[in-house]
Backbone as CSV, one residue per row, in Angstrom:
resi,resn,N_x,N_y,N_z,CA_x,CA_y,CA_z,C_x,C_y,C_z
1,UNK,19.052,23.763,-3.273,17.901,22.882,-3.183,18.260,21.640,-2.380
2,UNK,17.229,21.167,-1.746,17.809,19.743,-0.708,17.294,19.114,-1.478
3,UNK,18.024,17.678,-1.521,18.287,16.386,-1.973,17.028,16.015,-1.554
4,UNK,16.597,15.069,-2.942,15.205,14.533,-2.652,15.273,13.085,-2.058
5,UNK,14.173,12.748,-1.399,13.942,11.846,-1.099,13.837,10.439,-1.820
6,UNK,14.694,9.131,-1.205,14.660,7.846,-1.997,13.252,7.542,-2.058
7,UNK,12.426,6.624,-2.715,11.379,6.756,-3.080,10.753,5.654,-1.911
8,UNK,11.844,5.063,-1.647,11.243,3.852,-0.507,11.134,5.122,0.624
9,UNK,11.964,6.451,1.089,11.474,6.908,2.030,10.279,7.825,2.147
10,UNK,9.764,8.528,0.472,8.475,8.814,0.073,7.489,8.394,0.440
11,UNK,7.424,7.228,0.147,6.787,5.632,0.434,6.208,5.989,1.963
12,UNK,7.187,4.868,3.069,6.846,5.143,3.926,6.820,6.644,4.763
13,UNK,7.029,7.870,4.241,6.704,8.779,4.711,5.000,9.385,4.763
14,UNK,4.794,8.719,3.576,3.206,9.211,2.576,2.580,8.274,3.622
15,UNK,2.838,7.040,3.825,2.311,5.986,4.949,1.579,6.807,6.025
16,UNK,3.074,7.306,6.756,2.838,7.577,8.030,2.120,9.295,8.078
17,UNK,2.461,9.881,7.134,1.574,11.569,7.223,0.518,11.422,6.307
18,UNK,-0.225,10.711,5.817,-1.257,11.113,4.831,-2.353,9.855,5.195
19,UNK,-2.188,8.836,6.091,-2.967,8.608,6.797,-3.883,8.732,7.971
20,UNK,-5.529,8.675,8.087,-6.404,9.116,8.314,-6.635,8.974,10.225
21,UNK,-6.425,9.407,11.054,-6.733,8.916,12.666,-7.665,8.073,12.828
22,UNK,-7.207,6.991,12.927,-7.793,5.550,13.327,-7.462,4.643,12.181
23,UNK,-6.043,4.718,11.288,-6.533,4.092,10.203,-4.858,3.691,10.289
24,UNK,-4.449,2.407,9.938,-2.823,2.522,9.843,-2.211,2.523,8.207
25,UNK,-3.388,2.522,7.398,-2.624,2.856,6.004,-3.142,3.703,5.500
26,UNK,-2.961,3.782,3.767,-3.248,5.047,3.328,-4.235,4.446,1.958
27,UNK,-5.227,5.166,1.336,-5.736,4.775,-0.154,-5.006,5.566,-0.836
28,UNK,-4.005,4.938,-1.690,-3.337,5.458,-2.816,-4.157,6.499,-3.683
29,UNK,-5.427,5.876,-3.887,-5.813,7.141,-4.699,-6.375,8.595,-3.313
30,UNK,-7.236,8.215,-2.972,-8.012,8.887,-2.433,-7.557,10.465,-1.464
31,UNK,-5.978,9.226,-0.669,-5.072,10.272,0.048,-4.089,11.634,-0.709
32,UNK,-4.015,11.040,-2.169,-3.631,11.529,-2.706,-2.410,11.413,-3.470
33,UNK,-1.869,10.500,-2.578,-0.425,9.296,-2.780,0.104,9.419,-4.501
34,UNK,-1.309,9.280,-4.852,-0.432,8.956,-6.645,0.270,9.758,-7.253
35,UNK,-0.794,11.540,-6.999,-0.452,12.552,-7.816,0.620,13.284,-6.500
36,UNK,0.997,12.877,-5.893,2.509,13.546,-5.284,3.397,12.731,-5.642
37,UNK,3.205,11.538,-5.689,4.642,10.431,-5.870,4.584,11.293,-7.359
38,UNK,4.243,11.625,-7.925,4.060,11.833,-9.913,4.780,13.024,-9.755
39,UNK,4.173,14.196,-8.925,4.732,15.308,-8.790,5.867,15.691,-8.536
40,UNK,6.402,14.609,-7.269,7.621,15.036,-6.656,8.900,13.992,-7.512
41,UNK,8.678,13.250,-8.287,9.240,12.345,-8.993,9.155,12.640,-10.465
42,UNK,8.830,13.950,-11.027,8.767,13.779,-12.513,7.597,12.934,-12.962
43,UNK,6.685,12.592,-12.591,5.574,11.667,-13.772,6.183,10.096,-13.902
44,UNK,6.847,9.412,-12.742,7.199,8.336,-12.435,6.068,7.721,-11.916
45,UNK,6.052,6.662,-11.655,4.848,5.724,-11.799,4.692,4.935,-10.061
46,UNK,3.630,5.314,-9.550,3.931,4.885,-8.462,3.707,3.712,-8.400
47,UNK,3.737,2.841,-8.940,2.625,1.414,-8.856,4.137,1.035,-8.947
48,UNK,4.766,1.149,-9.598,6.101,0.238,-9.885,6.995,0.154,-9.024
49,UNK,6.713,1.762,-8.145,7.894,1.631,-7.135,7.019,1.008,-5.777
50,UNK,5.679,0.920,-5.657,5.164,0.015,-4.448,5.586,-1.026,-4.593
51,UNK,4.754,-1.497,-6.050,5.288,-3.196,-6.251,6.503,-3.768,-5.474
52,UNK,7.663,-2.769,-5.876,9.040,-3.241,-5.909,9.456,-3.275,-4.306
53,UNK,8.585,-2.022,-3.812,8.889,-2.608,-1.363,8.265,-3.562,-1.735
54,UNK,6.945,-3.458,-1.632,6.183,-4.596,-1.245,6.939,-6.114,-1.367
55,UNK,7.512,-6.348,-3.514,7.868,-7.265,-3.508,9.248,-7.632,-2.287
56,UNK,9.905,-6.638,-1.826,10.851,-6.601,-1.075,10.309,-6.517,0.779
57,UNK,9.234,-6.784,0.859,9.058,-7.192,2.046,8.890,-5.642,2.830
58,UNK,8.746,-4.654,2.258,9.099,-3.178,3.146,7.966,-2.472,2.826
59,UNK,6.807,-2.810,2.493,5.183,-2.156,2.799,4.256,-3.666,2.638
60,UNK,3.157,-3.232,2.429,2.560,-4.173,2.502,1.387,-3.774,2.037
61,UNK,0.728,-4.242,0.586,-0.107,-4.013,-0.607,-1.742,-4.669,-0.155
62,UNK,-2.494,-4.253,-0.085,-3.932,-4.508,-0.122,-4.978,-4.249,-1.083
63,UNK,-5.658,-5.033,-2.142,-6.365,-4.383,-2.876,-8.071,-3.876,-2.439
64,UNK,-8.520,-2.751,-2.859,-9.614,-2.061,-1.815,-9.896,-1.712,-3.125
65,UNK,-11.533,-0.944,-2.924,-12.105,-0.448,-4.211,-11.324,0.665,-4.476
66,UNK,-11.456,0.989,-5.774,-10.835,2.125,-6.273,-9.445,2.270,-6.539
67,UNK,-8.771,1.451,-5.772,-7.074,1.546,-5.965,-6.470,0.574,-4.983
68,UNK,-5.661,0.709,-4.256,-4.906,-0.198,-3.255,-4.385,0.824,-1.848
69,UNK,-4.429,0.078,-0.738,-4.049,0.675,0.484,-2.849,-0.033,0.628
70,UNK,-1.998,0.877,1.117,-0.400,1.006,1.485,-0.502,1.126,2.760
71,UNK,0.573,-0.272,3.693,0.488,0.035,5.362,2.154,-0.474,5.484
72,UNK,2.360,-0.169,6.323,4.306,-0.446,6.513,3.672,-2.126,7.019
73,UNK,5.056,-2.876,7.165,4.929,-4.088,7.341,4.205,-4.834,8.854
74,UNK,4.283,-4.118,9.730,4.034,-4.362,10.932,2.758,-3.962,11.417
75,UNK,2.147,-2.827,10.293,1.089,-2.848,10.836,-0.127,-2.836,9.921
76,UNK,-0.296,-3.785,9.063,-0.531,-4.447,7.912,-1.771,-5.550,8.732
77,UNK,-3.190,-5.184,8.116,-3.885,-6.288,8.775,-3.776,-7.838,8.148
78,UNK,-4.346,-8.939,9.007,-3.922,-9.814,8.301,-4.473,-10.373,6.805
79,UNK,-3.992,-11.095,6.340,-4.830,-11.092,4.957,-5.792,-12.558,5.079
80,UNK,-6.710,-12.388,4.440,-7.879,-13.346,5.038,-7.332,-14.715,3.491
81,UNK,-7.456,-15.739,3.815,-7.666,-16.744,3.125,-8.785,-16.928,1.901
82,UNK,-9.252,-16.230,1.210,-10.506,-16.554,0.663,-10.690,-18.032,-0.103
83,UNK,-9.565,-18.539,-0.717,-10.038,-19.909,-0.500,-10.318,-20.696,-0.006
84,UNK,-9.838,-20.675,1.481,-10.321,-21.323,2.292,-11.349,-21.597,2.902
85,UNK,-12.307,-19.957,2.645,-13.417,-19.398,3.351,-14.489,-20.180,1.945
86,UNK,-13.619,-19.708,1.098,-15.104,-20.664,-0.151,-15.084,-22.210,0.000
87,UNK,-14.106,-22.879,0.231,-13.853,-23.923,0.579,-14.856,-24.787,1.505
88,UNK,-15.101,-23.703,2.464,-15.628,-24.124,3.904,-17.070,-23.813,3.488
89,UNK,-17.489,-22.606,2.570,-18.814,-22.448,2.385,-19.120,-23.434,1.525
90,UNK,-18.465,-24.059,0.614,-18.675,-25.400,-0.622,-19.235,-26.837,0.560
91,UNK,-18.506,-26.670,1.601,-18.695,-27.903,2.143,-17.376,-28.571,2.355
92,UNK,-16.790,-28.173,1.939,-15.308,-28.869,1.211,-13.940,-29.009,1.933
93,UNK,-13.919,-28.726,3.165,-12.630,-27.793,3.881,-12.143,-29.019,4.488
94,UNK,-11.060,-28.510,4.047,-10.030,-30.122,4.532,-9.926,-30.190,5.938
């Protein structure tokens, strides 16, 4: 049997093959992401091992309806300010 894959290379592998043409990340639920990380990992938890790139700078976490989109670091859109944007709609913007 071949040696399985580290989960950071799962990760960005699921990134780059299970995303949609025209799209640079993936919906955890939708693509299918959850129930293979579960499958190919024993019933391990994928949320814990995103958290843990993400917190490490090596994907990059978005929350979207239904679940969260996974994009590698570089090609990660930017993340919008929303306080700032309520800020500015209050009147208020420094």
């Amino acid at each position: 049997m071949t040696e399985k894959l580290t989960e950071d290379e799962f990760i960005k592998k699921a990134i780059v093959s299970l995303r949609k043409d025209g799209y640079k990340g993936i919906h955890t639920v939708y693509s299918g992401f959850n129930n293979a990380f579960k499958k190919y990992y024993d019933g391990a938890d994928p949320i814990t091992a995103t958290n843990k790139m993400a917190g490490e700078g090596k994907i990059v976490i978005r929350p979207v309806k239904g679940g969260v989109m996974l994009y590698l670091p570089d090609e990660a859109p930017a993340a919008k300010d929303v306080g700032d944007e309520a800020l500015k709609k209050m009147g208020l913007d420094a």
